[in-house]
Phi, psi and omega in degrees: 000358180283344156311332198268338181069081183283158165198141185251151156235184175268132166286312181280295187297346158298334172299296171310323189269358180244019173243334164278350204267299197311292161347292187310312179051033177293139181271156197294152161298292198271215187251200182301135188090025183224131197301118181306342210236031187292153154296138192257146156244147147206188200259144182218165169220158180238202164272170194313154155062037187285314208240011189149158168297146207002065183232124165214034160205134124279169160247125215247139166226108201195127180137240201217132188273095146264220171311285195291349186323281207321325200295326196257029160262312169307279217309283188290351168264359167274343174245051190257344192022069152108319191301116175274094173263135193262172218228133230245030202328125174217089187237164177216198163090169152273095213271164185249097151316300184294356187237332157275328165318341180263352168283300189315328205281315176264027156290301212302291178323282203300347176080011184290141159259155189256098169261158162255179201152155176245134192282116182251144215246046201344297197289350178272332152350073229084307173305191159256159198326292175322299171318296198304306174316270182333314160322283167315332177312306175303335174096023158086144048248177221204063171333097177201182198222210210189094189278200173281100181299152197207100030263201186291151203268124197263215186266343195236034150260308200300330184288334175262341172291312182324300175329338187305151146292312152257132192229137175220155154214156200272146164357138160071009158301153181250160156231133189221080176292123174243173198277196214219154185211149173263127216233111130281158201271337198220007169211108192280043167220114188240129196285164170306298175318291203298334181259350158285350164269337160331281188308298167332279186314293181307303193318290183328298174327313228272302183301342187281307169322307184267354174284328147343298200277328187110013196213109174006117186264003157337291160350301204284301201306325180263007137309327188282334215278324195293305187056163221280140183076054195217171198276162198252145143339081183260136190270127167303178167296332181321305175325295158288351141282320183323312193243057172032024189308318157287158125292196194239137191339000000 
């Protein structure tokens, strides 16, 4: 199956998240045939306690988790020279579900802790989206501080957020889960048969992952339960200790 590259989504938010990405007119990261609304990492800093009780340097991560993301997450975190800095999830799109599990694995690998949030940039202020993309490209660091993401943190910020060793999200965050669907990268057409054994096989991975990670694999079953184009989910806070989305302080 690797020819074929398969990619699972969010089925509703992709629909919602591709009318903000557009809004947004962030230009593609790579050279041709790369997506504007691929996810960016860079190092960013704030005031004491910006990113967390005593955290004022992050690592900021925002946009749509693609095929290729992990590579430039692995990049910017080989030049941390030792600094675990934790990671500040701001995603949106129709995310590669399986590239965020491979993000989670190397926070887990890496001792990283995990939040979600939107990175707000001081030097980004006025400008437009293009200006603002450029600044963040080099990777930082970045004088900025650290709002409520928005949109709201989906199934594929909690699969990479799960990697943390310590995992949180701030006051007033929302979490919104939706079914899921099966996407090649390179053919829009997936046979019936095939995306219903897809949707099966990952889902089993998706439970094997957070139980790994330490966190209720209960999650993929109520994702399985919305199914795809089904109304999307808001989890209370109740919720997220229950199914460990979070730790504990």
């Amino acid at each position: 199956m690797s020819f074929i590259r398969t990619m699972i989504v969010n089925g509703v938010l992709a629909l919602v998240a591709a009318t903000a990405a557009e809004a947004q007119q962030r230009p593609p990261i790579g050279l041709y045939g790369s997506p504007p609304d691929a996810m960016i990492f860079y190092v960013a800093h704030g005031a004491a306690g910006a990113c967390g009780p005593g955290c004022s340097d992050w690592i900021a991560a925002e946009g749509t988790v693609q095929w290729d993301s992990y590579k430039r997450l692995i990049a910017i975190l080989d030049r941390q020279a030792g600094h675990k800095l934790p990671l500040v999830i701001h995603s949106w799109g129709g995310s590669n579900l399986n590239v965020a599990v491979s993000i989670g694995r190397i926070l887990r690998d890496r001792g990283l802790d995990a939040t979600a949030g939107a990175t707000e940039v001081e030097a980004c202020a006025g400008k437009p989206e293009a200006d603002c993309f450029a600044l963040k490209r080099p990777g930082g660091p970045l004088d900025a501080k650290v709002s409520l993401p928005d949109p709201a943190c989906d199934f594929a910020c909690v699969l990479m957020l799960a990697g943390g060793v310590h995992r949180s999200l701030p006051q007033g965050a929302t979490v919104v889960l939706a079914g899921r669907s099966i996407r090649n990268r390179r053919a829009p057409n997936v046979a019936p048969e095939q995306r219903e054994s897809l949707t099966a096989i990952f889902g089993e991975q998706y439970r094997k992952y957070l139980h790994e990670m330490g966190v209720e694999p209960e999650l993929v079953d109520i994702i399985d339960a919305i199914g795809e184009g089904g109304r999307p989910v808001v989890m209370p806070p109740s919720d997220w200790a229950r199914l460990h989305i979070v730790t504990s302080p």
